[in-house]
C-alpha positions as semicolon CSV with decimal commas, in nm:
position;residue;x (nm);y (nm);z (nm)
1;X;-0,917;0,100;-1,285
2;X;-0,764;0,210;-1,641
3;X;-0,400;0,090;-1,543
4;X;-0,291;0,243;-1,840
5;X;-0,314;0,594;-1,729
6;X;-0,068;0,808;-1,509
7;X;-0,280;0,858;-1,204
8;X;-0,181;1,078;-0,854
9;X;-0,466;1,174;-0,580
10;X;-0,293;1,414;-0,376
11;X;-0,428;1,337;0,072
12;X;-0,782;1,496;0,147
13;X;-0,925;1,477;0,442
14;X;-1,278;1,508;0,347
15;X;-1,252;1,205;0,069
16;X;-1,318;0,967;0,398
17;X;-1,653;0,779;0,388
18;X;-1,833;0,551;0,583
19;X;-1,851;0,202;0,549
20;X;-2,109;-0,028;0,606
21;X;-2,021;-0,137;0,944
22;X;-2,048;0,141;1,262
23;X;-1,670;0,274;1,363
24;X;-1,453;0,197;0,998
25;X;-1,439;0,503;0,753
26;X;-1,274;0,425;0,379
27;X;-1,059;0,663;0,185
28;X;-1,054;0,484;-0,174
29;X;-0,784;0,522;-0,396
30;X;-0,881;0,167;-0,638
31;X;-1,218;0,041;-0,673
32;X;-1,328;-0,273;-0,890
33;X;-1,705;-0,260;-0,743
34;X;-1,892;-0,143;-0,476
35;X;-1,834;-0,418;-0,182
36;X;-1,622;-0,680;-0,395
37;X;-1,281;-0,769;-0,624
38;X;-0,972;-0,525;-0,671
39;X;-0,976;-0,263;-0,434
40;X;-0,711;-0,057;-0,268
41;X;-0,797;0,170;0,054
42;X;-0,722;0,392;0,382
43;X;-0,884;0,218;0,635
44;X;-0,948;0,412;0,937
45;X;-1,067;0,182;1,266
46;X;-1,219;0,414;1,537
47;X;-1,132;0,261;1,883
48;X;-1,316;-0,087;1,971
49;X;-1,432;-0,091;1,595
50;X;-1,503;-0,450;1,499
51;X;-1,516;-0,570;1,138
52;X;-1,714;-0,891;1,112
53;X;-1,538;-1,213;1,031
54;X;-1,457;-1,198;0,610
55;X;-1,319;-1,402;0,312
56;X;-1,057;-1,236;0,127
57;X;-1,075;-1,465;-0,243
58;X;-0,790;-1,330;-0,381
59;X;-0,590;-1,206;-0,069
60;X;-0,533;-0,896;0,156
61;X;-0,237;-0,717;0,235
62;X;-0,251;-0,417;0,473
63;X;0,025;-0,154;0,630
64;X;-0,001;-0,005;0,966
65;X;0,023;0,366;0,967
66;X;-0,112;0,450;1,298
67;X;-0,237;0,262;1,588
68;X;-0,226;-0,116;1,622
69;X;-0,491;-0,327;1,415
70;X;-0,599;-0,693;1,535
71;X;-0,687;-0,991;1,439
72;X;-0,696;-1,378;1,539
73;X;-0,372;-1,400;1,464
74;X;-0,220;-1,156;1,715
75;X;-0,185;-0,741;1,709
76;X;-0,015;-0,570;1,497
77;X;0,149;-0,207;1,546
78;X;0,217;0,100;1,296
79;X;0,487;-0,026;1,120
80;X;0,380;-0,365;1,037
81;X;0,322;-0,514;0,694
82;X;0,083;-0,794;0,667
83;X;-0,053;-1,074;0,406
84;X;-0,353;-1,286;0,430
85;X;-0,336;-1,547;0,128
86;X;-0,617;-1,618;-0,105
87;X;-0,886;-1,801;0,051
88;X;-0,842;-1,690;0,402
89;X;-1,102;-1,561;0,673
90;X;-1,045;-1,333;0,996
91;X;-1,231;-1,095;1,188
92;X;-1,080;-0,743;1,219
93;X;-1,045;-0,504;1,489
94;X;-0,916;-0,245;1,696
95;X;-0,881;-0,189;2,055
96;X;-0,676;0,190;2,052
97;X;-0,793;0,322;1,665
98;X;-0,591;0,229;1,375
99;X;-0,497;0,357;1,010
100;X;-0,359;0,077;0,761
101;X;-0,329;0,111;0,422
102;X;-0,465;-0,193;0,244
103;X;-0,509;-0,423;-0,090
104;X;-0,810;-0,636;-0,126
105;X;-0,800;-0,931;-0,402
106;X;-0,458;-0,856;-0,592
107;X;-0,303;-1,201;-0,507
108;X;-0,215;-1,469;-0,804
109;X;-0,321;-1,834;-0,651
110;X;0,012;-1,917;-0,585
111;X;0,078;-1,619;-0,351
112;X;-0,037;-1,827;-0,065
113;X;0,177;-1,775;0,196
114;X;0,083;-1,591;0,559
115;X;0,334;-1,299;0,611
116;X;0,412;-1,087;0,867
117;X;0,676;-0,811;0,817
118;X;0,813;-0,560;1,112
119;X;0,987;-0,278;1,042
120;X;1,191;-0,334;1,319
121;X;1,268;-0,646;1,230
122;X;1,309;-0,576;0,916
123;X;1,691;-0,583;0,708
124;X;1,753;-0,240;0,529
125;X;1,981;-0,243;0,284
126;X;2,172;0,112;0,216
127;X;2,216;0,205;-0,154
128;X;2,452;0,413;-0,358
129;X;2,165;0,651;-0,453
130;X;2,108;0,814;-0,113
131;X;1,786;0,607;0,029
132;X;1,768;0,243;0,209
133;X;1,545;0,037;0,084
134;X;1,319;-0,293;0,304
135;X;1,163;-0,539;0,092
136;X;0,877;-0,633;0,240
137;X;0,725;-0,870;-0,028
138;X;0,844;-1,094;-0,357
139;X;0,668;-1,269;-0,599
140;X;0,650;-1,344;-0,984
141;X;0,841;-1,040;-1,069
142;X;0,667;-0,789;-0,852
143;X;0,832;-0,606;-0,536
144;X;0,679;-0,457;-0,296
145;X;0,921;-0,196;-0,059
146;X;0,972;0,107;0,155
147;X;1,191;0,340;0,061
148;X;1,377;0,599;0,262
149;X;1,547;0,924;0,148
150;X;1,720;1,084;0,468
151;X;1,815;1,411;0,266
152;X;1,600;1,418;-0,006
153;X;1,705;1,197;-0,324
154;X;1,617;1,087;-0,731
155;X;1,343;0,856;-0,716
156;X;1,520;0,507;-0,900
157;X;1,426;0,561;-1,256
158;X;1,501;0,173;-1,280
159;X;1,157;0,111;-1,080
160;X;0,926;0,240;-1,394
161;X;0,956;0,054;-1,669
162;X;0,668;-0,259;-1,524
163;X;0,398;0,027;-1,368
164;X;0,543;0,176;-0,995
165;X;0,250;0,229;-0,679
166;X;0,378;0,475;-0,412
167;X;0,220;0,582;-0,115
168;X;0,400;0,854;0,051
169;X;0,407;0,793;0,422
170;X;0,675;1,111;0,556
171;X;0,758;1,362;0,354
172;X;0,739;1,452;0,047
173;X;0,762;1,365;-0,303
174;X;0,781;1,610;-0,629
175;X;0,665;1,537;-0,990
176;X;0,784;1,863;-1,169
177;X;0,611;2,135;-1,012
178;X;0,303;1,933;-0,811
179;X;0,399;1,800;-0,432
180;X;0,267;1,538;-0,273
181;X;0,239;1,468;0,132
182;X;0,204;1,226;0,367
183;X;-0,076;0,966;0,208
184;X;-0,077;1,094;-0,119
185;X;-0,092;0,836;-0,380
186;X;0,067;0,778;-0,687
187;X;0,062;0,506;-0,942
188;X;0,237;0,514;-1,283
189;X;0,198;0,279;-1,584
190;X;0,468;0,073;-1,723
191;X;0,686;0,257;-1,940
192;X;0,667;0,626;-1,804
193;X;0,950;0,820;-1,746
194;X;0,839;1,110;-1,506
195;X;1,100;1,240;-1,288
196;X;1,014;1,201;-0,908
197;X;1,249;1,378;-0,638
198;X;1,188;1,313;-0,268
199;X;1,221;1,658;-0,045
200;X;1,425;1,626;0,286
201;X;1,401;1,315;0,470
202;X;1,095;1,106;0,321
203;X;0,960;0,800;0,356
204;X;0,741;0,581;0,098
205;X;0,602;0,250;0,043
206;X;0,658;0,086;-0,351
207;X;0,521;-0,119;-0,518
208;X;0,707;-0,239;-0,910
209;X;0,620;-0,462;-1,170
210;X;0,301;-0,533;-1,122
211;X;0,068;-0,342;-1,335
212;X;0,012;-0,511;-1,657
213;X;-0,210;-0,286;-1,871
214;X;-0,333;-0,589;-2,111
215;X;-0,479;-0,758;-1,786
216;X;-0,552;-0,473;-1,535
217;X;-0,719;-0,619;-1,269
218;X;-0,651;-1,031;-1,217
219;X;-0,252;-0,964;-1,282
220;X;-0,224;-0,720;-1,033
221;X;0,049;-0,917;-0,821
């Protein structure tokens, strides 16, 4: 939780762990405490898991990296980027299996809108740099994106200076001599200048602007 620090936890499988309800396993990444505040996971539904109906104070946002996770407000498949404002309540589920990626209590109260983003849907814009970039998400300076390198690419050294998040969901993404796979996770404090190269066609979710190292946890978007 030191948001100050350059911090990369390259995918491994046996970092999964049981949560407290029969069927969902956890793969953390952030933790403020054990069941409660900032938190950012894997998620892995087992089919016909159920997670029992929950508050989220500060907001949840989730993407769908395999299967199709449900809710009461309809199913949603891999590829889908979802946000539950602060305050709201659902009940969580999966009929096939699922894998999301998700961000427990990171909202400011005046992120309080319900959003659904598909990537099919979705408008890509094509850049001068070699990738095409979705936004997914907007709000009081921070951005929240994929990105996608078809042949490999220069990370935008314009995305560091306000602390960059990257999951990598194809591909894969250098940092000098270390490489990092699908669901490897990066996050980088304001400031740094690292040099980040995607390898062959690669595909991540971003996140910019957000990490403010005076207020670590309660600014987080």
């Amino acid at each position: 939780m030191d948001f100050s620090q350059f911090l990369t936890l390259p995918y491994q499988t046996d970092r999964w762990q049981p949560s407290p309800v029969a069927g969902v396993w956890r793969y953390p990444l952030e933790r403020e405490a054990a069941e409660s505040g900032h938190v950012t996971s894997l998620v892995r539904f087992q089919p016909g898991a159920v997670f029992p109906e929950h508050e989220h104070p500060l907001g949840e946002e989730f993407w769908v990296l395999e299967g199709t996770f449900s809710d009461e407000n309809g199913d949603y498949e891999a590829g889908s980027y979802v946000r539950h404002p602060p305050g709201s309540r659902h009940q969580a589920f999966s009929r096939e299996g699922c894998v999301i990626f998700v961000k427990l209590n990171q909202f400011e109260q005046s992120d309080d809108a319900f959003r659904v983003v598909r990537e099919e849907q979705g408008l890509w814009l094509t850049g001068e740099h070699g990738f095409r970039r979705l936004s997914l998400h907007r709000h009081g300076g921070v951005n929240t994106s994929l990105l996608e390198f078809a042949n490999g690419g220069r990370f935008p050294a314009c995305c560091y200076r306000a602390g960059l998040e990257i999951l990598v969901l194809e591909g894969e993404l250098h940092k000098d001599s270390e490489r990092f796979g699908p669901l490897s996770w990066l996050r980088l404090p304001p400031m740094s200048l690292p040099e980040l190269t995607a390898k062959g066609h690669t595909r991540l979710w971003v996140r910019t602007g957000h990490l403010n190292v005076a207020s670590p946890v309660r600014h987080a978007i």
